[in-house]
C-alpha positions as CSV (number, residue, x, y, z in Angstrom):
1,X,-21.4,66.1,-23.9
2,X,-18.9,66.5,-21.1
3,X,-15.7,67.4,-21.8
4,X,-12.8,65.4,-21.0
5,X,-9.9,67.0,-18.9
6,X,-7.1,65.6,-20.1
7,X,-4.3,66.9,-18.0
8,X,-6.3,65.5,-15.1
9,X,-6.5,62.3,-16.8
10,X,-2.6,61.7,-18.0
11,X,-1.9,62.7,-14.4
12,X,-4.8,59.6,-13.0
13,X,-2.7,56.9,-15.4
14,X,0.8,58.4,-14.5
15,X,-0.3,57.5,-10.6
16,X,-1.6,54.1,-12.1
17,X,1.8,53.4,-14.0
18,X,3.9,54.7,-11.2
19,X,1.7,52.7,-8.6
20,X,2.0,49.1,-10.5
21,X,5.4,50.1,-11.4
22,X,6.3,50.5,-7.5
23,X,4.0,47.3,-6.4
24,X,6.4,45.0,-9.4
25,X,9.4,46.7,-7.9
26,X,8.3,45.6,-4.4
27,X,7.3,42.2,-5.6
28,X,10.6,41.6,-7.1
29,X,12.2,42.8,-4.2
30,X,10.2,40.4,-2.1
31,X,10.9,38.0,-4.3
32,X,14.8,38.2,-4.4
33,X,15.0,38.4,-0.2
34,X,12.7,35.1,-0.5
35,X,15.0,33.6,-2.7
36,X,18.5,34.4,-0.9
37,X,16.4,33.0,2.0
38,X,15.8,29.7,0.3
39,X,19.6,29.3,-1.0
40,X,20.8,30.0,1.9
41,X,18.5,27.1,3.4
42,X,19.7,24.9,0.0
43,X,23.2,25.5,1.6
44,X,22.0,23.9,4.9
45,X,20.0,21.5,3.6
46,X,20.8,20.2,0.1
47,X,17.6,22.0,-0.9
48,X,17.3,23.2,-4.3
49,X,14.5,25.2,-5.8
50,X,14.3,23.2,-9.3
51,X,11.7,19.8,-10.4
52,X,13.5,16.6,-10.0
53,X,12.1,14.8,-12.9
54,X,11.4,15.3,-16.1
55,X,9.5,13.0,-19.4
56,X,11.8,10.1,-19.6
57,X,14.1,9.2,-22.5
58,X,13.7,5.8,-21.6
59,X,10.7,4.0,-24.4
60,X,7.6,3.3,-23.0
61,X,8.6,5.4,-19.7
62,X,6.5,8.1,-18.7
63,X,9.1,10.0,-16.3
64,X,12.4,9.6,-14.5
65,X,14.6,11.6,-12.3
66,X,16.9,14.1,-12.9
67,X,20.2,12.7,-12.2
68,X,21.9,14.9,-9.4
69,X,18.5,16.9,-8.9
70,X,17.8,17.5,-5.3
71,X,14.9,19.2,-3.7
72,X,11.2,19.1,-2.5
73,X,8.1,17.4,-4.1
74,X,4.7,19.7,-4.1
75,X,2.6,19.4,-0.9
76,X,5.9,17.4,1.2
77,X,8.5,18.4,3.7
78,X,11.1,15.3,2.7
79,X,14.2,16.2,1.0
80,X,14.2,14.1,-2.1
81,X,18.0,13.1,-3.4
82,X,18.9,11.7,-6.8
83,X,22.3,10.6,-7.2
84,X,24.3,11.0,-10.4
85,X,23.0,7.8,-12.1
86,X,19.1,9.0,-11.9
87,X,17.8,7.1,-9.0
88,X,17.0,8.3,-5.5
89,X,19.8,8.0,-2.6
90,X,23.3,8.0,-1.9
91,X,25.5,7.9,-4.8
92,X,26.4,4.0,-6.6
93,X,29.0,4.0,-8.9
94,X,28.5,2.3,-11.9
95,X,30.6,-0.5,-11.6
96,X,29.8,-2.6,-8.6
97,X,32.4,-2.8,-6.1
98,X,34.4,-6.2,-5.5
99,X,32.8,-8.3,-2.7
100,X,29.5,-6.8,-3.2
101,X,26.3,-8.4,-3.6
102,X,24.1,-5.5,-5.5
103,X,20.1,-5.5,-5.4
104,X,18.2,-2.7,-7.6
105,X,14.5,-2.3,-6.5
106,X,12.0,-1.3,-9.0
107,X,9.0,0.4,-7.9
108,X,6.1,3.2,-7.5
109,X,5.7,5.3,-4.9
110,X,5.7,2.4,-2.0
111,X,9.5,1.8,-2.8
112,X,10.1,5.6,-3.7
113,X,9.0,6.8,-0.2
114,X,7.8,10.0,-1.4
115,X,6.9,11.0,2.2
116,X,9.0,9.3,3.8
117,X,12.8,10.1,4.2
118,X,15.0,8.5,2.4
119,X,16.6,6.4,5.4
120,X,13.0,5.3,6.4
121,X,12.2,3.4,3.1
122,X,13.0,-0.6,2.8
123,X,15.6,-0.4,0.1
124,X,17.5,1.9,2.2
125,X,17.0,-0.5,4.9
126,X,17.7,-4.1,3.3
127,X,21.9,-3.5,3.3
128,X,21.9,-3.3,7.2
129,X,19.9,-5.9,7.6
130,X,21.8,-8.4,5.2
131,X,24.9,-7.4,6.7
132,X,23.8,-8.6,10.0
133,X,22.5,-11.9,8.7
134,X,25.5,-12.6,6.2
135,X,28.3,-10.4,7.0
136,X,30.7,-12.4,4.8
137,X,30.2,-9.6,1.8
138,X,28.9,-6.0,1.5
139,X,25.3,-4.7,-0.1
140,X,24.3,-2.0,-1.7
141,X,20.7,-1.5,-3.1
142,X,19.7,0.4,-6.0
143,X,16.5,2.4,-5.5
144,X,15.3,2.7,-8.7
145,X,11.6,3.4,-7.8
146,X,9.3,6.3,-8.5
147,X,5.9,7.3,-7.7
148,X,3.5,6.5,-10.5
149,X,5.5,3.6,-12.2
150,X,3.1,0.8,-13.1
151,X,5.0,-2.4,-13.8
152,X,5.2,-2.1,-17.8
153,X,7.9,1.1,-17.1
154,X,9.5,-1.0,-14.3
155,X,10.6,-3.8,-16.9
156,X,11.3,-0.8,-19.3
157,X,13.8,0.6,-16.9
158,X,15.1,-2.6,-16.1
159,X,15.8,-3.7,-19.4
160,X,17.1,-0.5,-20.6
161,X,19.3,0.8,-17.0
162,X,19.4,-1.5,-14.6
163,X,20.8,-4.4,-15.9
164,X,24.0,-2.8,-17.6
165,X,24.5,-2.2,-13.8
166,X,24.9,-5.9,-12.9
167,X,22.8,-6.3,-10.1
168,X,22.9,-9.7,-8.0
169,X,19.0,-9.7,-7.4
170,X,16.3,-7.5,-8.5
171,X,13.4,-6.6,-6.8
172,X,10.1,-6.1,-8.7
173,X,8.1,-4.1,-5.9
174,X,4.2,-4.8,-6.7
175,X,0.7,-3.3,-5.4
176,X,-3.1,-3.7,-6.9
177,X,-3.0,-0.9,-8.3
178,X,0.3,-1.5,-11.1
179,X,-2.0,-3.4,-13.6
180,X,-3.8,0.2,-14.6
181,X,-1.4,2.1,-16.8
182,X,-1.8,6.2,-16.3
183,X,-1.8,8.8,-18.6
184,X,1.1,9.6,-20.5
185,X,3.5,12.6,-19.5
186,X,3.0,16.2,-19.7
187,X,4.2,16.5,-23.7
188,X,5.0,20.3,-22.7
189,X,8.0,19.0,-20.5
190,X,6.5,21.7,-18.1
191,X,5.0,19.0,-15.3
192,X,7.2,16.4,-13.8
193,X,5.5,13.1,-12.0
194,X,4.7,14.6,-8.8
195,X,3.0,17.9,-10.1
196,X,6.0,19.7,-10.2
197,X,5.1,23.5,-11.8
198,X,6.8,26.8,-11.9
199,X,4.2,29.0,-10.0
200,X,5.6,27.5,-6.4
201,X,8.5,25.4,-7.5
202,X,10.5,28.6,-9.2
203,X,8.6,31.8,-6.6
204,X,10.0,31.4,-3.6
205,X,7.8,34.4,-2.4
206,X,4.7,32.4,-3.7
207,X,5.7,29.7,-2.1
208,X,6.2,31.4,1.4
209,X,2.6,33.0,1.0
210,X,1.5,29.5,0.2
211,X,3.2,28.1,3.6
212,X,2.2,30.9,5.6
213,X,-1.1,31.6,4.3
214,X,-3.4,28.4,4.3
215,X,-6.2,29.8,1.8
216,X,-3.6,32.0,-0.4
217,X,-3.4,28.4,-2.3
218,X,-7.1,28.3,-3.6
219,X,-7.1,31.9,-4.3
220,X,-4.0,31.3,-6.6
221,X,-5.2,28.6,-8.3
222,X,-9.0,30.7,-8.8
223,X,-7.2,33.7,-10.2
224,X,-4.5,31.3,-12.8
225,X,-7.8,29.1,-13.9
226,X,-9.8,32.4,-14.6
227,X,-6.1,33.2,-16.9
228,X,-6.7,30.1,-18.4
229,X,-3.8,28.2,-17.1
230,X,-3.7,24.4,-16.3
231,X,-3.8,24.5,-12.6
232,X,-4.3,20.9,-12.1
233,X,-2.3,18.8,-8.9
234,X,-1.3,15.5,-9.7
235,X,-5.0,13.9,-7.6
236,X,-6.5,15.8,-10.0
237,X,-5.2,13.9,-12.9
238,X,-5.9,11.0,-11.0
239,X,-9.9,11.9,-10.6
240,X,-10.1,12.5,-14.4
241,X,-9.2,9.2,-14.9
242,X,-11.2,7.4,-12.6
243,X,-8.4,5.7,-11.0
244,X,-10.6,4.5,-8.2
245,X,-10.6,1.2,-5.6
246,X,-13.0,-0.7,-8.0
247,X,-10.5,-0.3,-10.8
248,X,-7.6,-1.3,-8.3
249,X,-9.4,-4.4,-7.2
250,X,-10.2,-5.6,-10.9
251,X,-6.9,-7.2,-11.6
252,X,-8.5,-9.6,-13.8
253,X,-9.6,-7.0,-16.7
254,X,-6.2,-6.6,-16.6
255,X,-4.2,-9.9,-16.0
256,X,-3.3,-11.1,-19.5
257,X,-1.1,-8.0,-20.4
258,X,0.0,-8.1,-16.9
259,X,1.2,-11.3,-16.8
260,X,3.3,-11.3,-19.7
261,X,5.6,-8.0,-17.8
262,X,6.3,-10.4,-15.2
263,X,7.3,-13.2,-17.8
264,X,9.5,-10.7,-19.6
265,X,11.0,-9.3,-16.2
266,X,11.7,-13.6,-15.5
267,X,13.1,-13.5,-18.9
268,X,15.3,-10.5,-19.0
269,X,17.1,-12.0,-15.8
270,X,17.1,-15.3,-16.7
271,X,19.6,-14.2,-19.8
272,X,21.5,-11.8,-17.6
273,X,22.1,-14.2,-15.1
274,X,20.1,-12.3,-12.4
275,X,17.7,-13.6,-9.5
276,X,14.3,-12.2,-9.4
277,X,12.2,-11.6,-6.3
278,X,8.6,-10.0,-7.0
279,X,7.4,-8.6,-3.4
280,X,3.7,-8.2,-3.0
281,X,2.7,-5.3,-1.0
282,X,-1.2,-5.5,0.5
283,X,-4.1,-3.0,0.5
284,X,-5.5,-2.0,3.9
285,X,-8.7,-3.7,3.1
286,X,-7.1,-6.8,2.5
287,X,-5.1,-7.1,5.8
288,X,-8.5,-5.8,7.4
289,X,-10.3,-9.2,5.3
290,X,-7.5,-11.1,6.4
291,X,-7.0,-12.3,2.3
292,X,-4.9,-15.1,2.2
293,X,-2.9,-13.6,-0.8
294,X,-2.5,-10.0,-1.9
295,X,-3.1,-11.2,-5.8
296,X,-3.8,-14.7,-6.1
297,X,-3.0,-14.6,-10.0
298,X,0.5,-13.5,-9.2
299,X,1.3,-16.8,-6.7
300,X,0.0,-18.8,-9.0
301,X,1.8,-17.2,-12.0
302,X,4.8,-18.0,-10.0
303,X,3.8,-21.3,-9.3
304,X,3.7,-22.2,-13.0
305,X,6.8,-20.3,-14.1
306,X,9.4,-20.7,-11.7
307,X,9.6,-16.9,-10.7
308,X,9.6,-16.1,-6.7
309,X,7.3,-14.2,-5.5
310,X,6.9,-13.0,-1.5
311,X,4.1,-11.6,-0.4
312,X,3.7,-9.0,2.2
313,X,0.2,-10.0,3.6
314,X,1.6,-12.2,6.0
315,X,4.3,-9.6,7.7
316,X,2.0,-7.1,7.9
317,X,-1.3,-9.2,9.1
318,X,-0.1,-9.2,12.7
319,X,0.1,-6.1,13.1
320,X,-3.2,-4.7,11.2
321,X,-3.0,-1.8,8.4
322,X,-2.0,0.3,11.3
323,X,1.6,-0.2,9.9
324,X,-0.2,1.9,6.4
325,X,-0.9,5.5,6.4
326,X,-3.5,5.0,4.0
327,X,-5.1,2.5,2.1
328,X,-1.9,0.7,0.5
329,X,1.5,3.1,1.3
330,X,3.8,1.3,4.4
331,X,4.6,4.1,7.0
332,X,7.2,3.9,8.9
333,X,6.9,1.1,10.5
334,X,5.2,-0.8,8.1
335,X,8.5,0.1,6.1
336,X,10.8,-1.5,8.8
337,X,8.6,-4.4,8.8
338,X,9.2,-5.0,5.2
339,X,12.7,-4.4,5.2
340,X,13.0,-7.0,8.2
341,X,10.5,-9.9,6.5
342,X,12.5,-9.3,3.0
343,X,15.8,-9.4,4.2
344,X,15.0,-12.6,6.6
345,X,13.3,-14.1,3.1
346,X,16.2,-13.0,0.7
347,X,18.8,-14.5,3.3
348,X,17.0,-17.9,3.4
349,X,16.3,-17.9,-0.6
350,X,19.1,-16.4,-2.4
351,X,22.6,-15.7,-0.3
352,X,22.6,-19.0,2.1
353,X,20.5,-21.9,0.0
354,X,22.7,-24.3,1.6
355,X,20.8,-23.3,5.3
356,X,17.7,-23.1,3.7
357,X,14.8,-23.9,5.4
358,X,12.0,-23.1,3.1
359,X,8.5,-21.8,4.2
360,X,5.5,-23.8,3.8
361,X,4.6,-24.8,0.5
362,X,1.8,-22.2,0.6
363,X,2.4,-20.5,-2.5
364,X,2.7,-17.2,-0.3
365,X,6.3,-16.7,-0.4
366,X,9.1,-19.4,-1.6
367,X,8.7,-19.8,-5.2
368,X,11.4,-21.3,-6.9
């Protein structure tokens, strides 16, 4: 049996402790450079490295902002801004100013804009616009949209926030896909709505590798998995549950329990004494099929219970789903559009009734 030298062996694991302990130092270093880099660019930019939302306190809400956060979502280059109140945009004080006619839109992520910035999206939009066609008061519009919402946590945030703000109008911002309800939040706190995790949120040196680097990414998340941590983007999440085009386009397993959001939404105003406007946004396939409606059961629900509802189809069917980057979110453009069809519609409808003209008793748009 060999013998073991043991003074050559203490000095093999003092190199081995003094290497690791000199390639932690240099990470840290790295790391600490990286971060004075990236708070000195959240000096020039408003850019923080922190999440921006968090599990919602809000009942029957999955996940909200954090009020005053600012900073980047995973995977985008678009400064996201939450104001003091929780929503995302320039700040709105609580009380609503004299002379002004206030409009809170509730939405996913075609009203939140992930991807957009914030002056692109059609609620930042609408108050120009308005001003333009009746200048006789001021606007301000609420954004109270975020990526993910389906409409159950829309009412919930308009029964439980919104309304104690006194809007004039709210805006219920629908696609096909807000009749499928998601999984529930991340019960660890640790993962906000868009992904949000420490590994390139918090590592400012990981996340520089990760921008400079195009397969460091996929080596990360091989190396974390093979740790056994949850490693999972937010499409991911999606995938395990299916959430697919078929599902999307089956609004009738869903209608019943649907339907009765949008009668409780109708409700909710109706005692506050607010006006209600549910916008229709389209899928790309259904501009492509040139549908007459965007979802049928909605007109017709609004038909039956007084509640207006506008459709989008017909602003964007001129102009093809060229105005969508991809098979239902508005790009730029598309968002312009919107903010121009909406603004002409909520002139005609709800701030000058006496001028109104109406639209064509189609069932498309003018539902009162």
């Amino acid at each position: 049996m060999p013998t073991v030298n043991l003074q050559l062996l203490k000095r093999v694991l003092l190199r081995v402790l003094f290497a690791s302990l000199g390639l932690l130092l240099a990470l840290l270093f790295a790391e600490a450079v990286c971060k004075l880099a990236d708070l000195r660019d959240a000096r020039q930019n408003r850019k923080v490295a922190d999440r921006i939302s968090r599990p919602s306190r809000i009942p029957d809400v999955r996940y909200e902002l954090i009020p005053g956060a600012s900073g980047l979502t995973p995977g985008q280059s678009e400064v996201v801004r939450v104001n003091r109140l929780g929503f995302r945009g320039p700040e709105v004080e609580a009380v609503k100013p004299p002379n002004t006619y206030r409009i809170a839109v509730l939405g996913d992520s075609i009203g939140f804009g992930r991807t957009l910035k914030e002056e692109e999206v059609f609620p930042h939009l609408l108050p120009r616009l308005l001003a333009k066609q009746a200048p006789s008061r001021n606007y301000e519009v609420i954004n109270a949209s975020l990526s993910g919402r389906d409409t159950w946590e829309e009412v919930a945030v308009l029964e439980h926030r919104l309304l104690d703000l006194n809007p004039d109008l709210v805006i219920i911002q629908v696609c096909l896909n807000d009749h499928i309800r998601l999984p529930s939040a991340d019960p660890s706190g640790r993962r906000g709505v868009f992904g949000e995790e420490a590994w390139y949120q918090y590592s400012s040196l990981l996340a520089l590798l990760d921008k400079r680097l195009p397969d460091f990414r996929k080596l990360h998340v091989r190396w974390a998995k093979a740790l056994g941590f949850d490693m999972r983007t937010p499409n991911d999440v999606l995938k395990d549950y299916a959430l697919d085009l078929r599902h999307i386009m089956d609004v009738e397993a869903h209608w019943v329990p649907w339907s009765r959001e949008f009668l409780r939404a109708s409700e909710l105003c109706r005692k506050s004494g607010v006006q209600l406007l549910i916008a229709v946004f389209p899928l790309a396939v259904q501009i492509q099929r040139e549908e007459q409606h965007s979802v049928p059961q909605l007109i017709e629900l609004g038909r039956t219970h007084d509640i207006v509802v506008v459709d989008l189809i017909d602003a964007y069917r001129p102009h093809g789903p060229g105005v969508l980057m991809d098979y239902t979110h508005p790009n730029r453009r598309g968002h312009e559009i919107a903010a121009g069809y909406l603004a002409d519609f909520i002139t005609r409808r709800f701030l000058q009734p006496e001028k109104k003209t109406g639209l064509p008793d189609d069932g498309k748009a003018d539902r009162s």
